[in-house]
MIGUDO-434637 format. One line per 3 residues: their letters; for each residue x, y, z of N, C-alpha, C. Coordinates in nm, 4 decimals. Layout:
A) X/Y/Z/X/Y/Z/X/Y/Z | ... $
END
This chain:
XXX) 0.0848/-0.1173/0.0000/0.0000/0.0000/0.0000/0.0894/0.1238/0.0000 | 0.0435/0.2382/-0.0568/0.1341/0.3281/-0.0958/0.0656/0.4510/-0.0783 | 0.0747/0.5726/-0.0114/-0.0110/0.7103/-0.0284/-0.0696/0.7264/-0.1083 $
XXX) -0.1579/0.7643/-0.1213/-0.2793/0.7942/-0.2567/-0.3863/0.6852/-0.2862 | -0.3201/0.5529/-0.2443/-0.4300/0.4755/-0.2927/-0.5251/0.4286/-0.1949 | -0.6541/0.3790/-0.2837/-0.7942/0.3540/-0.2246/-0.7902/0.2392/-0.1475 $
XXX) -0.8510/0.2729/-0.0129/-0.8264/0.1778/0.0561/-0.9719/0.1322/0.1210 | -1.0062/-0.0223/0.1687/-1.0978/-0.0383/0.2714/-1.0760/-0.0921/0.3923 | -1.1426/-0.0698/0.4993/-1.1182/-0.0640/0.6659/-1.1877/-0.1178/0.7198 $
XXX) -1.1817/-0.1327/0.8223/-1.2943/-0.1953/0.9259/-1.3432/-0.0825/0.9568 | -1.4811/-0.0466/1.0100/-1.4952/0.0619/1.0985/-1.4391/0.0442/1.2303 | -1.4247/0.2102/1.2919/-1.3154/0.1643/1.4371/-1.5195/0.1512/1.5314 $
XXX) -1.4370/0.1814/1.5877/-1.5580/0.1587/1.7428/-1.6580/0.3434/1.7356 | -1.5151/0.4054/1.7087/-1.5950/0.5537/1.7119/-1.6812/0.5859/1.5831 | -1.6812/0.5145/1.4792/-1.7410/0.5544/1.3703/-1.9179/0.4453/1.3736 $
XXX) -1.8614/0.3668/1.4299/-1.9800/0.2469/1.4255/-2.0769/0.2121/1.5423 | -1.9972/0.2796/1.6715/-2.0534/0.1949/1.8071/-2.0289/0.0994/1.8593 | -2.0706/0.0148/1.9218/-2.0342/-0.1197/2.0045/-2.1094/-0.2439/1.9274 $
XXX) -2.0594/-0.2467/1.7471/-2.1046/-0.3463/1.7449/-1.9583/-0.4591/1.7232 | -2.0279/-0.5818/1.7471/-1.9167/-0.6467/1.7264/-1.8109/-0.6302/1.6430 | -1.6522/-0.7000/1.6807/-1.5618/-0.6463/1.5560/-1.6152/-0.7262/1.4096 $
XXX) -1.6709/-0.8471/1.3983/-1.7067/-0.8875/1.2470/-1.7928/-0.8669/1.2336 | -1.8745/-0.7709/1.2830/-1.9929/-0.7180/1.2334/-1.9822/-0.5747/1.1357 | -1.8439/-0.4999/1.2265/-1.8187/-0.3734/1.1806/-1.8526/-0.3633/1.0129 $
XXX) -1.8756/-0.2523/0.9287/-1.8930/-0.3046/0.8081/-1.7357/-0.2608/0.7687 | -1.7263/-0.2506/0.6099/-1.5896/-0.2543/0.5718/-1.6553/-0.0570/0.5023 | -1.5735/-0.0004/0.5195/-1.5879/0.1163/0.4498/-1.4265/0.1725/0.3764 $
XXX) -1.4693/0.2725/0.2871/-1.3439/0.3326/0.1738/-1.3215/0.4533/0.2300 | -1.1864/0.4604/0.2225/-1.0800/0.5750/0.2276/-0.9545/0.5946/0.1579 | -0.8776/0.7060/0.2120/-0.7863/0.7316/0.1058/-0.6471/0.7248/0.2063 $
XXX) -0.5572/0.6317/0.1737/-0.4573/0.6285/0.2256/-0.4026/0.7095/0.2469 | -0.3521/0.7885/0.3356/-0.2400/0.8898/0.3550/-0.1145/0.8566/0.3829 | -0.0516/0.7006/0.4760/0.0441/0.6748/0.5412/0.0349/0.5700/0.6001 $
XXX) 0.1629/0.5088/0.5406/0.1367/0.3841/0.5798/0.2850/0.3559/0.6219 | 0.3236/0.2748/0.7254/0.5016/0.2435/0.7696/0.4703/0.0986/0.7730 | 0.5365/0.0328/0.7277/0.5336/-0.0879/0.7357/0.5646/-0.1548/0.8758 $
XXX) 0.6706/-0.0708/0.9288/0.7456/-0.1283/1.0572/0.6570/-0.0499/1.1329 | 0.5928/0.0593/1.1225/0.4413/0.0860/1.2412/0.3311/0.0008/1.2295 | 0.3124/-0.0830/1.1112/0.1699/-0.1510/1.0948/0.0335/-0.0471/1.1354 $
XXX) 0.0762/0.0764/1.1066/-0.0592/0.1347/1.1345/-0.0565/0.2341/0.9879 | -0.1889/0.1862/0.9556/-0.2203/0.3055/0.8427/-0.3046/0.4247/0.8967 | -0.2910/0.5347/0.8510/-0.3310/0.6974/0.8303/-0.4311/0.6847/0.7148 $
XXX) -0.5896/0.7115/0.7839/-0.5996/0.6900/0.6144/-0.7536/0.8486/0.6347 | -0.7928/0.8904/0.5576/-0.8844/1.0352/0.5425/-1.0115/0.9398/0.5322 | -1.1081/0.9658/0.6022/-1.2407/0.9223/0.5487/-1.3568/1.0487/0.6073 $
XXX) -1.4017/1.0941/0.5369/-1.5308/1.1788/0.5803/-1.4448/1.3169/0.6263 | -1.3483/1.3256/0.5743/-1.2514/1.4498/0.5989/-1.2109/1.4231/0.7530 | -1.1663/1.3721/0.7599/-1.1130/1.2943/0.8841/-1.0377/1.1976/0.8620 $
XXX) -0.8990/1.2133/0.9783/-0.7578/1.1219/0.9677/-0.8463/1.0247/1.0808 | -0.7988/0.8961/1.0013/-0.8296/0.8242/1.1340/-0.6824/0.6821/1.1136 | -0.6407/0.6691/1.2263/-0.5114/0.5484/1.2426/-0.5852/0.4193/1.2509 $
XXX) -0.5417/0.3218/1.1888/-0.6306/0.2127/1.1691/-0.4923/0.1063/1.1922 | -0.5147/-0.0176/1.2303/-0.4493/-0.0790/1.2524/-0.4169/-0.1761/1.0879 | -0.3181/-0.2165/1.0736/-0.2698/-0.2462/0.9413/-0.3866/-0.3651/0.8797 $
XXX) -0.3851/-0.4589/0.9837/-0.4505/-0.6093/0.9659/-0.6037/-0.5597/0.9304 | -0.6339/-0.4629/0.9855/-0.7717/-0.4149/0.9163/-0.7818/-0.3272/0.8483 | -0.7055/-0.3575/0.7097/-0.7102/-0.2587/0.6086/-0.6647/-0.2966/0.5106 $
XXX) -0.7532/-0.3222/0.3704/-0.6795/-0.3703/0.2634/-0.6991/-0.2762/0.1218 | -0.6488/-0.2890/0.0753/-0.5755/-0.2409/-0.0587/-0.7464/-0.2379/-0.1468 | -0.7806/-0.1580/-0.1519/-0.9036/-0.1277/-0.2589/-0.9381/-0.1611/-0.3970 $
XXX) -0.9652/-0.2883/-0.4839/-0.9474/-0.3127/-0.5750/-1.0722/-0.3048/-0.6361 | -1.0590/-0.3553/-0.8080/-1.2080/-0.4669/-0.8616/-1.2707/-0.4906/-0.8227 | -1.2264/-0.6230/-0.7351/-1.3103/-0.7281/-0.6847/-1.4215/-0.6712/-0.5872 $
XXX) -1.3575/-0.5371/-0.5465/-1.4476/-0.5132/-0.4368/-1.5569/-0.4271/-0.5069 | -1.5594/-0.3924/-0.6438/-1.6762/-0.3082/-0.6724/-1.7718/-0.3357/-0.6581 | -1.8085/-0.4194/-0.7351/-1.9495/-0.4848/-0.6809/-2.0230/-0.4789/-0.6112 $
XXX) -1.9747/-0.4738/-0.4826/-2.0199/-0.4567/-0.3633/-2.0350/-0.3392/-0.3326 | -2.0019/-0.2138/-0.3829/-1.9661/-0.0699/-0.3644/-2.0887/-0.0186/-0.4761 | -2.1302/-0.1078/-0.5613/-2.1577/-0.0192/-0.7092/-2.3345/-0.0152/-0.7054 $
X) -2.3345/0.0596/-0.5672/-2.5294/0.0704/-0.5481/-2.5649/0.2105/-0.5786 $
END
């Protein structure tokens, strides 16, 4: 993952509430920063930085349109 690109997340707890973690849904943002050796990504969503932990956050592709394209 690299600055600029589209990314999807888990929601954290503050965006979603207390629902379970595999319940959270997956939502899109825009990478800002990513360190490999921090495992935490920086990423803008809703004009807002939010730090997301690496393992819940993947690389925004294709495959995922589908699911996006309502």
């Amino acid at each position: 993952m690299r600055a600029g690109d589209m990314v999807r997340f888990k929601a954290t707890y503050q965006l979603c509430g207390e629902l379970e973690e595999d319940q959270r849904p997956w939502l899109v943002g825009l990478l800002i920063e990513y360190h490999k050796w921090e495992k935490i990504a920086t990423i803008m969503y809703d004009d807002k930085l939010i730090r997301i932990p690496a393992r819940n956050t993947q690389k925004f592709g294709r495959r995922y349109l589908e699911h996006y394209d309502k």
